[in-house]
C-alpha positions in Angstrom: -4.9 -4.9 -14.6 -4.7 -1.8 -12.4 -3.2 1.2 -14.1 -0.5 1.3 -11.0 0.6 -1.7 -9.5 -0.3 -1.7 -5.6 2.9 -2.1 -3.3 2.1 -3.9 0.1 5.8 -3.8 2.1 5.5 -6.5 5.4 8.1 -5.9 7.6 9.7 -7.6 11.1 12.6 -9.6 12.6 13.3 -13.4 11.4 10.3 -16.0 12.7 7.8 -13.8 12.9 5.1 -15.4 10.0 6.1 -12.6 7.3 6.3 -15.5 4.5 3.3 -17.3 5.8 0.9 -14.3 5.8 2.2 -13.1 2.6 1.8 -16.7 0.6 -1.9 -16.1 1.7 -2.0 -12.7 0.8 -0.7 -14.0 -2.4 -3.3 -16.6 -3.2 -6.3 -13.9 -1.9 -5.0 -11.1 -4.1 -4.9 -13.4 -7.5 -8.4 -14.8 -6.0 -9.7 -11.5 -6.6 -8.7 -11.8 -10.5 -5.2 -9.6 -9.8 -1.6 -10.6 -10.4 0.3 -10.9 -7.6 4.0 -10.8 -7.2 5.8 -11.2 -4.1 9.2 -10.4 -3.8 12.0 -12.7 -2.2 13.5 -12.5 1.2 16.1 -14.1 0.6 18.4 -10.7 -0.8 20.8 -11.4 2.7 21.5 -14.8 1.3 22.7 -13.4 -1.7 24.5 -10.6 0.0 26.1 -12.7 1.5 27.2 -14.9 -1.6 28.8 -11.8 -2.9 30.8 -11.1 0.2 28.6 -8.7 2.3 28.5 -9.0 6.2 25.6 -9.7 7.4 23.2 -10.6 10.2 25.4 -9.5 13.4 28.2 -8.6 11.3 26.4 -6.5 8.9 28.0 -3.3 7.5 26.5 0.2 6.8 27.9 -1.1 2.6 25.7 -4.2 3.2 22.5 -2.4 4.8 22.5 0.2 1.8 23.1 -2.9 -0.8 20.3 -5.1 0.8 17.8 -1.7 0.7 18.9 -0.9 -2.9 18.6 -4.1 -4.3 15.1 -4.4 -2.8 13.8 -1.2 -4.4 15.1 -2.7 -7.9 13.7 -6.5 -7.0 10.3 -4.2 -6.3 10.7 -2.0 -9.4 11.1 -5.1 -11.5 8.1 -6.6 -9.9 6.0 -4.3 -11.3 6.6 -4.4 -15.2 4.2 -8.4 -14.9 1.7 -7.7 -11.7 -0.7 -5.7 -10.5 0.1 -6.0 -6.9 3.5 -6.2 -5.3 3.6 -8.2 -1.8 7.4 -7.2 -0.3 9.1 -9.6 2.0 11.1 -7.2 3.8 10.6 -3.7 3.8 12.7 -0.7 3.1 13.5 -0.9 6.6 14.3 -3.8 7.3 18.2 -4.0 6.5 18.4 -1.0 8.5 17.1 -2.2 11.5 19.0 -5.1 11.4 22.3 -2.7 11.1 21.4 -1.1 14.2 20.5 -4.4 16.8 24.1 -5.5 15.1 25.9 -1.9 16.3 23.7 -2.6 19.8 24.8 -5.9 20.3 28.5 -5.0 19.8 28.2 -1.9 21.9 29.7 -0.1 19.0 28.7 3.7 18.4 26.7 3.8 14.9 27.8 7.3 13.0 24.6 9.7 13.2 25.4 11.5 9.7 25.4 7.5 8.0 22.5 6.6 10.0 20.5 9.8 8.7 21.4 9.2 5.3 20.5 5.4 5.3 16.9 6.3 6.9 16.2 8.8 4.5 16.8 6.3 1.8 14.7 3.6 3.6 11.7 6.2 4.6 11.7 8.4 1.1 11.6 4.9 -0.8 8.8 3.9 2.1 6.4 6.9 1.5 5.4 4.8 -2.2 4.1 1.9 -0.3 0.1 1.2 -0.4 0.0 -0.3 3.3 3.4 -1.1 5.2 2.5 -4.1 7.9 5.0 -4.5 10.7 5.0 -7.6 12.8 5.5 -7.8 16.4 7.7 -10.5 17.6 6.1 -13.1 20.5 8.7 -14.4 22.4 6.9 -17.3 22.9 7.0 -18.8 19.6 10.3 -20.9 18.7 12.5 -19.6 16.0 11.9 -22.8 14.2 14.4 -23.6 11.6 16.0 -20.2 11.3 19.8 -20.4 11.2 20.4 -17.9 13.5 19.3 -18.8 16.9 20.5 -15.5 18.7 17.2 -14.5 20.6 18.7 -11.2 21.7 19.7 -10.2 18.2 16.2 -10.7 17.2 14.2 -9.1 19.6 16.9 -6.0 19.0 16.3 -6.0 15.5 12.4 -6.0 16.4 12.6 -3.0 18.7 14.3 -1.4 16.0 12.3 -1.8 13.6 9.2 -0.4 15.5 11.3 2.4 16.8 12.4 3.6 13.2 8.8 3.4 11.7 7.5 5.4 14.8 10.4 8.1 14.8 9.8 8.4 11.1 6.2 8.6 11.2 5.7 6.2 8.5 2.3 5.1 8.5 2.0 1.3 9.4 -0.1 -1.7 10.7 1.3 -3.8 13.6 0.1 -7.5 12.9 0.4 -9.0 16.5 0.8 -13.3 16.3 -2.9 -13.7 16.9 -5.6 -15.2 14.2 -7.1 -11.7 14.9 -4.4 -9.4 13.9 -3.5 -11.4 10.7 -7.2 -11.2 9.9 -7.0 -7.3 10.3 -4.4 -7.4 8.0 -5.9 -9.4 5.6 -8.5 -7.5 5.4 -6.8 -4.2 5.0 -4.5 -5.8 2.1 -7.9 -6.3 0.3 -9.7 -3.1 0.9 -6.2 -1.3 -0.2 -6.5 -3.5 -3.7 -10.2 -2.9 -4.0 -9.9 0.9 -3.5 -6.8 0.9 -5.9 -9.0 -1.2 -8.4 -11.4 0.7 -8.3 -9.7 4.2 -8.6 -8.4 3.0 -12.1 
């Protein structure tokens, strides 16, 4: 067991392969002899049991309840495993709030923007590696129950705005066998090198 548990955040807009790569992250990290937990996505679902607006709807209450409740789902995650695989980022809930504001043409207050950002980057700055996605058009939402292609690709642009403008060091994984490879292959050098440092 490594002496502190490894935190690998993947990031992007619905349909992109986040649950895919990480359920083989998952099985290559405990293949390596590691526990592995990997934390739900499904925190809007539950959101939205308790009353929160979400998706297009989504509130500034919401985005800061989806964030916070993913910090402690994290934090919880790593009393049992060695290394913590994050279906949805920090960012995530924030960059969905913003393609929401977009879409509505509705003006998104600067000071609550600010302080929802600094709660999404200064949690951010703990990851181990933070992998971003890159939505292609070209591959069908599938089942997902929200079939707004305009909202997605939003929440996409977003998403790789914020982690640029915040200078949060990340790892776009492009829908190519390639670029999930690269990211494999960064997952397991970060838990070797973490391993190894303890």
């Amino acid at each position: 067991m490594v002496a502190t548990p490894i935190r690998i955040a993947l990031c992007g807009t619905h349909s992109t392969g986040k649950t895919t790569l990480l359920r083989r992250l998952e099985m290559e990290v405990r293949a390596l002899g590691y526990t592995a937990a990997r934390t739900s996505g499904s925190l809007a679902k539950r959101a939205a049991e308790l009353g929160f607006p979400k998706m297009q709807q989504q509130t500034a209450t919401t985005t800061e309840w989806l964030i916070s409740a993913g910090i402690c789902a994290e934090l919880e995650a790593t009393l049992t495993a060695d290394v913590i695989l994050l279906d949805r980022s920090s960012f995530d809930p924030l960059a969905y709030l913003m393609a929401g504001f977009a879409q509505r043409d509705q003006p998104f207050d600067e000071a609550t923007q600010r302080r929802l950002t600094a709660l999404a980057a200064t949690h951010a700055v703990g990851y181990n590696l933070l992998l971003l996605t890159a939505l292609d058009p070209d591959v069908p939402l599938g089942n997902h129950r929200d079939r707004d292609l305009d909202y997605r690709a939003g929440v996409d642009r977003h998403l790789h705005r914020l982690l640029d403008s915040t200078g949060i060091h990340h790892l776009v994984v492009a829908n190519t066998d390639a670029s999930r490879d690269e990211a494999r292959t960064a997952v397991l050098d970060a838990v070797r090198a973490m391993a190894a440092a303890a």
